[in-house]
Backbone bond lengths (Angstrom), bond angles and torsions (degrees), N, CA, C in turn:
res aa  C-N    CA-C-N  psi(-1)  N-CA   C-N-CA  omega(-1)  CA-C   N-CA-C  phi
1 X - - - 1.457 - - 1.528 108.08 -
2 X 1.587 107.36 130.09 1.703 106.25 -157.69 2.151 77.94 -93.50
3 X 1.644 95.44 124.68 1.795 87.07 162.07 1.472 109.88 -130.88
4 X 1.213 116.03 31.94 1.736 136.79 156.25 1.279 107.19 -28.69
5 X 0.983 135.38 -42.98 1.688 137.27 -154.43 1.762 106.49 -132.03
6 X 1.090 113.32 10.03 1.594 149.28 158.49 1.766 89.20 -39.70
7 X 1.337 120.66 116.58 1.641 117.72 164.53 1.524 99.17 -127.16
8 X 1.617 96.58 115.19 1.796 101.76 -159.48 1.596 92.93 -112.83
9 X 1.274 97.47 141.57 1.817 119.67 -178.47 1.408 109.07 -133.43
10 X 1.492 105.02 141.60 1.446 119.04 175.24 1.127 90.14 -74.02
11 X 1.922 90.66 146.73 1.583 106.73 -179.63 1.823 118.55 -81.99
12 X 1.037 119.94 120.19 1.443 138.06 -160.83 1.699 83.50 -35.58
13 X 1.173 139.24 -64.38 1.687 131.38 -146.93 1.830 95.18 -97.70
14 X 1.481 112.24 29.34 1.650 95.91 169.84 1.443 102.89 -78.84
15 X 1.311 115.74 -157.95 1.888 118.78 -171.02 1.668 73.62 -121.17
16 X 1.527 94.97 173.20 1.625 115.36 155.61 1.449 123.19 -108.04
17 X 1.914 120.76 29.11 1.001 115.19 -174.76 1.000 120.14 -103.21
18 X 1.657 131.28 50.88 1.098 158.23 -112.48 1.632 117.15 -36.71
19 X 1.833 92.50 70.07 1.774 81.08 -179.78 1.446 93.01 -138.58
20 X 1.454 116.28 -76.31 1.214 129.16 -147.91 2.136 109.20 -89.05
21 X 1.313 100.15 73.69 1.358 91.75 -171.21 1.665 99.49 -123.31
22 X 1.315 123.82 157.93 1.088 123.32 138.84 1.661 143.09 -124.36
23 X 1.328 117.39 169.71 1.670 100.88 -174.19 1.873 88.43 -117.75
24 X 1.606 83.94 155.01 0.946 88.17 169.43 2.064 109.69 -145.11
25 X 1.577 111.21 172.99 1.814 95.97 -151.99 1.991 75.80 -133.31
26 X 1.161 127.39 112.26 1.649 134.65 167.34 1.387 106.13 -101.66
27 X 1.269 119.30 7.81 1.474 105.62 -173.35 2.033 114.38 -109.74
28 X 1.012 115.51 15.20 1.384 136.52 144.67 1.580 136.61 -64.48
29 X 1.402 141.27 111.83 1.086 125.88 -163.97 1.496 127.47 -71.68
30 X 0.962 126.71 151.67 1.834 127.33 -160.17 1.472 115.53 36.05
31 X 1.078 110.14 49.53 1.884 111.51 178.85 1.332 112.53 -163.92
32 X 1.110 140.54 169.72 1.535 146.80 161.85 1.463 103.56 -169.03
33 X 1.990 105.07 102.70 1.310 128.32 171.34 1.599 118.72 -64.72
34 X 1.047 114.24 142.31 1.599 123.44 155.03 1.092 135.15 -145.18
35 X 1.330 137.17 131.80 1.028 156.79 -167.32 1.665 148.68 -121.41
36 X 0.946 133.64 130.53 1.725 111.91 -163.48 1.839 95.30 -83.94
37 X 1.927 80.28 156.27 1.800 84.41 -152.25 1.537 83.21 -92.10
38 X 1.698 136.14 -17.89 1.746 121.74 170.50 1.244 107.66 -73.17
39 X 1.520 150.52 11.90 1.198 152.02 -154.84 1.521 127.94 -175.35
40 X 1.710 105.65 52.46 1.258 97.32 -152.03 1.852 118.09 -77.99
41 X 1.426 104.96 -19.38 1.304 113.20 -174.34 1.894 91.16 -79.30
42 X 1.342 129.36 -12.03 1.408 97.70 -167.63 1.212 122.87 -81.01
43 X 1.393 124.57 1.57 1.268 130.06 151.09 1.318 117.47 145.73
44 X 1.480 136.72 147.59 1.438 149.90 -159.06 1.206 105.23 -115.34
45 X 1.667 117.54 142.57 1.193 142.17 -170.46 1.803 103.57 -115.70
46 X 0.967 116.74 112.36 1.326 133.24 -168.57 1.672 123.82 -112.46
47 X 1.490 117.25 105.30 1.300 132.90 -151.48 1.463 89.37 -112.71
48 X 1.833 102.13 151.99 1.127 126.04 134.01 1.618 143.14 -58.73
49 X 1.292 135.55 97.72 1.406 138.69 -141.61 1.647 109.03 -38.74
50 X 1.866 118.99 -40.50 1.300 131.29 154.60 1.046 120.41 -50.74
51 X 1.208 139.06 -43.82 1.532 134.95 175.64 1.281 84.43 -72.96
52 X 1.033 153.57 -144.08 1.297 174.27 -93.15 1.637 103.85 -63.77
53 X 0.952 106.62 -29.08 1.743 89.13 153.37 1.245 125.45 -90.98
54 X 1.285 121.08 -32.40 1.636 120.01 147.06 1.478 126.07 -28.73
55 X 1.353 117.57 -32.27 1.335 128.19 -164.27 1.411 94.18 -86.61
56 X 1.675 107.15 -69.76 1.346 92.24 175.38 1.356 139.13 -58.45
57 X 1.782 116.60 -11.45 1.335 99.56 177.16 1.854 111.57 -82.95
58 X 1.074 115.05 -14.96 1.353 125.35 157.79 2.008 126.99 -48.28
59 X 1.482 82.76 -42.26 1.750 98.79 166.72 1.724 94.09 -54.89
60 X 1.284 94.59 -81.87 1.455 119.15 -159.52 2.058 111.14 -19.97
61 X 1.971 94.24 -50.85 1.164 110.45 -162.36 2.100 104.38 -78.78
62 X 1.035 104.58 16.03 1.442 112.75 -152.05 1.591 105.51 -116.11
């Protein structure tokens, strides 16, 4: 999976206590990557644009 052109953003509700954050990259077509931002090579979790807004509206409602 080519993620070269991957534009990765901290996730708006991480903390700044420099631990528990993640990034995540929506600007790829049919996918939206994420990743932990202390560990970025250890590996990416790769969503369907529907799931992954599902997820978050689940955050949201929570």
């Amino acid at each position: 999976m080519d993620v070269t052109n991957a534009r990765w953003r901290t996730a708006t509700r991480s903390s700044n206590n420099g631990g528990d954050c993640v990034e995540v990259a929506d600007n790829l077509p049919g996918r939206v990557l994420v990743r932990d931002s202390k560990d970025r090579d250890g590996g990416t979790l790769t969503f369907a644009p529907t799931s992954w807004r599902a997820f978050v509206e689940q955050l949201r409602q929570a």
